[in-house]
Structures are given as C-alpha cells and as structure tokens.
N, C-alpha and C positions, 0 to 999 in steps of 0.2 A: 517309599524306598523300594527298588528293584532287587528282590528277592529269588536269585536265580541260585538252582539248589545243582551241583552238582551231582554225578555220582557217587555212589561207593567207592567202585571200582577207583577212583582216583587218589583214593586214600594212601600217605606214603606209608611204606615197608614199616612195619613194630620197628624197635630197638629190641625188645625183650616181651610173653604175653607172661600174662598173670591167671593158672590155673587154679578156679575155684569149678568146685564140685565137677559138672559135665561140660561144662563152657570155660572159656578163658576171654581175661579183658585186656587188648592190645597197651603199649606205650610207646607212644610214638617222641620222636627227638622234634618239635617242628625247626622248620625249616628257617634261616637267618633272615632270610628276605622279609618274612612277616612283620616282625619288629620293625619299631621305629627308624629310620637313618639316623639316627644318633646313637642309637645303641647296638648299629652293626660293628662290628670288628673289635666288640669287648669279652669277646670270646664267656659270652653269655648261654645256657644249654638249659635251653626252656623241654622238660620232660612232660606229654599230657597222657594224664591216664584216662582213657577212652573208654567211657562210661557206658557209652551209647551203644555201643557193641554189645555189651550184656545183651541176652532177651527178658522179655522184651523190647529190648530197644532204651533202656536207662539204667542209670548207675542203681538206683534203689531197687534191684534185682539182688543184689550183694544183700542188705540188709532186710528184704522180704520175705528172702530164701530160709536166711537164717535166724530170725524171728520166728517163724512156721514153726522150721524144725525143733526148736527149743520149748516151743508153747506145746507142740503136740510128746515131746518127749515127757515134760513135766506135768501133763494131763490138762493145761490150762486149756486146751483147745481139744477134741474129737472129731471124727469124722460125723456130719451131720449139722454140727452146730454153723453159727453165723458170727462173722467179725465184724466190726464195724470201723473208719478208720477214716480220721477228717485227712481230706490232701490234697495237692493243687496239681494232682494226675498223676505224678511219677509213680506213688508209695501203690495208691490204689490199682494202678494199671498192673504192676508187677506183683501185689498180692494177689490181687485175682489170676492172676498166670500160674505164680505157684500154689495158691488153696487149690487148682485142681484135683491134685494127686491123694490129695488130704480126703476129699469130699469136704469141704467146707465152704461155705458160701460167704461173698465180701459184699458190704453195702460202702459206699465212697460218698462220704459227707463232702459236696464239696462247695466251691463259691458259685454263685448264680451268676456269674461273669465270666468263668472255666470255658478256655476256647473250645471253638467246635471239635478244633481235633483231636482234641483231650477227652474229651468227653465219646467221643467216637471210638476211642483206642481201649476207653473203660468200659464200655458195654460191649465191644466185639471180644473183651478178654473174659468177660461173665460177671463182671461187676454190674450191679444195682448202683443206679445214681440218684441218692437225693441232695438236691440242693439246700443248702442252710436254710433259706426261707421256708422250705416245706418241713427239715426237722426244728426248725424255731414254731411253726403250727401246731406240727403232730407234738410237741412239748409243752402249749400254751402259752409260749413267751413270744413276746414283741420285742426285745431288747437282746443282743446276742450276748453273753457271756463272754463271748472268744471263740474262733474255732476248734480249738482245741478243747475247752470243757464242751461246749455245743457235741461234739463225737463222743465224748465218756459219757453223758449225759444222755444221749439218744440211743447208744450201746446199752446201756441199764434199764431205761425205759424200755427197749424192745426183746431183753432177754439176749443177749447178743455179748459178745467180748471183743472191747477195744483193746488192741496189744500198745497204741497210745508212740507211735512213731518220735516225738516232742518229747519222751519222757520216760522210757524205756532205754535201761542201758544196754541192750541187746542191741542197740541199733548203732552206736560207735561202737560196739564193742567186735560185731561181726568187720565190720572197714580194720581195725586193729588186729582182729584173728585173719582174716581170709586173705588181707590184700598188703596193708603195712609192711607185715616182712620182707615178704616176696620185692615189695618195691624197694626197698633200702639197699635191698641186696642187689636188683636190677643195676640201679645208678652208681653201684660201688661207695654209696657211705656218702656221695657226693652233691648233698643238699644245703642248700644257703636259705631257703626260703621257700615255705608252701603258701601257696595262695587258695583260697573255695572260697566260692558264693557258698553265703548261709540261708536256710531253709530250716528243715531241721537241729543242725547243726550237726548231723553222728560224721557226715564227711571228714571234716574238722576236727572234729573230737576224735572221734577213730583214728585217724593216720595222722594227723596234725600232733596230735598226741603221741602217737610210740616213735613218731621223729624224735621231738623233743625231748624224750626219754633217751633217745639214740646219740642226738647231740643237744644238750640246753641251748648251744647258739644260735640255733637255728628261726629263724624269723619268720613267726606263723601270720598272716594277713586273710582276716574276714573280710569281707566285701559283700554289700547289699544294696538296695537302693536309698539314694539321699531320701531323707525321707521326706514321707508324704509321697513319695513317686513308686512306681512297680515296677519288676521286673519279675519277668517268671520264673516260680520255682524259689523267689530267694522273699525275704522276708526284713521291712526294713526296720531301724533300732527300735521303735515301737512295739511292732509287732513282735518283735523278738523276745520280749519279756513274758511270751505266753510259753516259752521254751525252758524244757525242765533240767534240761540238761548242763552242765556247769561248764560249758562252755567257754568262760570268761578264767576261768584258774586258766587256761594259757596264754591267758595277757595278751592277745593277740592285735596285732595294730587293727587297728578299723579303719576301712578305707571304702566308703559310702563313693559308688559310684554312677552317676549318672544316664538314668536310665536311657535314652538316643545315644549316649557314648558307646552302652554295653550293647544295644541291638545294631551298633555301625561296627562294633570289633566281633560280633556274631559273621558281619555281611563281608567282613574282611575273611574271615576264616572260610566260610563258606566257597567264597569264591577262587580258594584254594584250594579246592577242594576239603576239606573240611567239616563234614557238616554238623559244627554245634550250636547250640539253641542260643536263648536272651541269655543262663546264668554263666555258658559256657562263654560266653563271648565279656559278660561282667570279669570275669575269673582273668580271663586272657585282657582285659583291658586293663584291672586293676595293678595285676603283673606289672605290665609294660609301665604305667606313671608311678608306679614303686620307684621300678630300676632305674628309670629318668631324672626321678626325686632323687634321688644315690648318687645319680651321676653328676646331677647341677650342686650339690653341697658336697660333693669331692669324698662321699664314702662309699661309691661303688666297690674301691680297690677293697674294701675291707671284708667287701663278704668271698673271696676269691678263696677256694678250697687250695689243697695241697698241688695240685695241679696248672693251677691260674685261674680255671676254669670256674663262673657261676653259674652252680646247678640252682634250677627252681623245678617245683612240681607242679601240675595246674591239672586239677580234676575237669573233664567235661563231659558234664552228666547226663547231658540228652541231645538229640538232633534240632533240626527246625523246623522239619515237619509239621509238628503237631501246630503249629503258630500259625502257621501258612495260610 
C-alpha cells in the first residue's frame, strides 16, 4: 500500500476546539466527499475528535494527564518513584511526556512486535522499554498471563506502581470530565451515534457513556479487529476480556472490522489530508458500513435529529506516522 502522509498544514478548519488543561483538541466536521457515494446527499454530519493533536501526538494524553494528576494528588504516586504500564505505545508514550513534571519514571511493558516508530517515540519521551518476553524472564514465567496482569505483575515485582490503563476508572472517567461535555455542547445535543475503535476501552466508556446519559437513543458502536486479525491500538473480542472496565453495560453494537478494510479507510483519510492511524481509519470505516447498513434496511431516516441532520462522532486517536 502507497502510504503517502500528507501535511498538517492541510488539515480542515475545527468546527469548535476542546480545551483541556494548556492544550486544546480540535473537531473537525469531515468533509462529504469522504463518505461512500451512496451516503452522499443524506445530509449525514460525521464530527471527528482529533486526538492526535493532543501532545504528544495521541488522544491518551487526556487520560495520562489525568491519571498523573489524581495518583500524585492522592499520594499513590511521588516524585521519584517509577510506574509501570503494559501498552501498545499510545498510553506509554504520553505518560512518559507527562511523569516529567512529576519526577517520576515510566517503564512501557510492551509487545515484542511494537513497531519501530512506537517504540522510537517511547524512548525519545523517557520511557524504558521492556518488552513482555524480557518481563515474562525477569518474572520466571514462560507462559504470558495476559498483558495486562504481565504489567501488575512486573510493577510489584520491581517495586514500581502500575496506574493499570485496562482497569482504572480514572481512565473513562477523565474522556467524561475533560472532553464529553464540551463536545455535547459543540454539536448542539446533535448526536445519533458514536463510533471508537476499542483498546482500552475508557474512549468509549468515557464519552460513549455521558452521551448516552445525555440521550439513551443514542447508538454506541465498538469496533476492533475480526478476530484473530490486528489492528493497532485496538484489541480484538478476545483480547478484550483482559479489560476491567464495564464496557459492555452500554450494549454497544459490535462491529468487528476488517483489518486491510481499516488501514485502506486510514489511507483514504490520509490522503485527504487527514492523518489518522490503523484505529482512526477502523473507527471511520466502521461508521461508514453502519450508516450503509441503515441505509440498505430502510432505517437510516430514523436516526435523523430534530434538524434532518445525522450527527455521528468518530474519535481519531493517533497519526500514521508512527506505522510508517
């Protein structure tokens, strides 16, 4: 696949930004032409929250920040100590950004597979990288637990505190405090349907969640890889069971998507300038054979707000840099 990464600079104009703390994260309306020709002219208003903006460069800069801050307010953390925290780059890259200010040191348990640029972006931020096969050594085990206990597990072992990204309600709960509102109120109440690629899940849970609160009607859609297939960042129904968080109380449709599907609606976006990664392009792919689904069994018209208009949300949480 020819992988040709635009600029920034080509980025279209926000609708509205979302100020958390000293940064703000843009939303942008994309543009109609992206969409399928079949779902042009259904006066469809796909909103993306652009994740990637954050610094360092991903949406888990929202919930790193403010994990930090919570851990060191309540003394679970101090200056000096070390975290430890299993991730497939995002979580780890932006704790290490923000433990600076802490004094606090981050080790990133991650997969022995973590592309180069990931792994490149967690040691330029002051992240230590061990990969699971070196903490399944240094712990004597040949058999992985999971990555998620594999990181509690090598955390305790080395005297260390894992804040546990998977199972820590600090982690939807800061997407629900910092950014949920703010967006509700951006699109004027005007949401039919949020779509995220799951990893974690606090995406999801976070603002998925205080929609739904906002309006029960509202149509929450996970999306990961069919499984047995990857997609970065996102974690398929398997895997998902190593995930603490309750997730599933929003009944959310599941829509397992094809991983070549999601890096070709990556390469579509991109080349619109664009540039969001494998989950960003899952998220935006899913969307689209939702609303197509809707459209071929004749319930499109029914998610149509007060307006005509269907709003959808679509988080995109990283670039494609780091893949490249």
């Amino acid at each position: 696949m020819d992988w040709n990464v635009p600029c920034y600079c080509r980025l279209p104009d926000p609708v509205f930004e979302i100020a958390i703390d000293d940064y703000a994260v843009p939303v942008i309306r994309l543009p109609e032409h992206l969409l399928s020709e079949h779902l042009r002219g259904e006066r469809i208003e796909i909103h993306a929250l652009l994740g990637f903006v954050a610094p360092p460069g991903n949406i888990k800069r929202i919930p790193a920040g403010y994990m930090l801050a919570r851990a060191v307010e309540t003394g679970l953390l101090k200056s000096g100590d070390t975290l430890v925290e299993p991730t497939s780059g995002n979580m780890g890259v932006s704790l290490a950004f923000c433990a600076r200010k802490y004094g606090i040191a981050v080790v990133a348990i991650v997969s022995d597979t973590l592309p180069d640029g990931k792994l490149l972006s967690l040691r330029r931020h002051g992240a230590r990288v061990v990969t699971e096969s070196e903490a399944l050594a240094h712990l004597g085990l040949t058999v992985s637990p999971g990555s998620v206990e594999l990181g509690m597990r090598y955390a305790e072992a080395t005297g260390a505190v894992c804040l546990n990204q998977y199972g820590n309600a600090w982690n939807p709960r800061s997407y629900a405090t910092l950014v949920a509102p703010a967006l509700w109120e951006g699109v004027d109440g005007n949401v039919s349907m949020f779509v995220s690629a799951v990893g974690s899940t606090g995406t999801l849970l976070g603002i998925g969640g205080y929609l739904k609160r906002k309006n029960p009607g509202i149509e929450i859609v996970a999306t990961m890889p069919i499984s047995g297939q990857s997609i970065e960042g996102t974690r398929d129904c398997e895997r998902l069971q190593e995930i603490g968080h309750d997730w599933r109380s929003l009944d959310p449709v599941m829509a397992p998507i094809d991983g070549q599907t999601a890096r070709a609606a990556s390469h579509h976006l991109n080349e619109n300038g664009i540039p969001g990664g494998p989950s960003s392009g899952a998220a935006f792919g899913s969307a689209e054979q939702r609303l197509l689904r809707k459209l071929e069994n004749g319930t499109l018209d029914a998610m149509r707000g007060s307006g005509g208009t269907i709003g959808v949300i679509v988080p995109f949480p990283d670039t494609i840099y780091p893949y490249i």
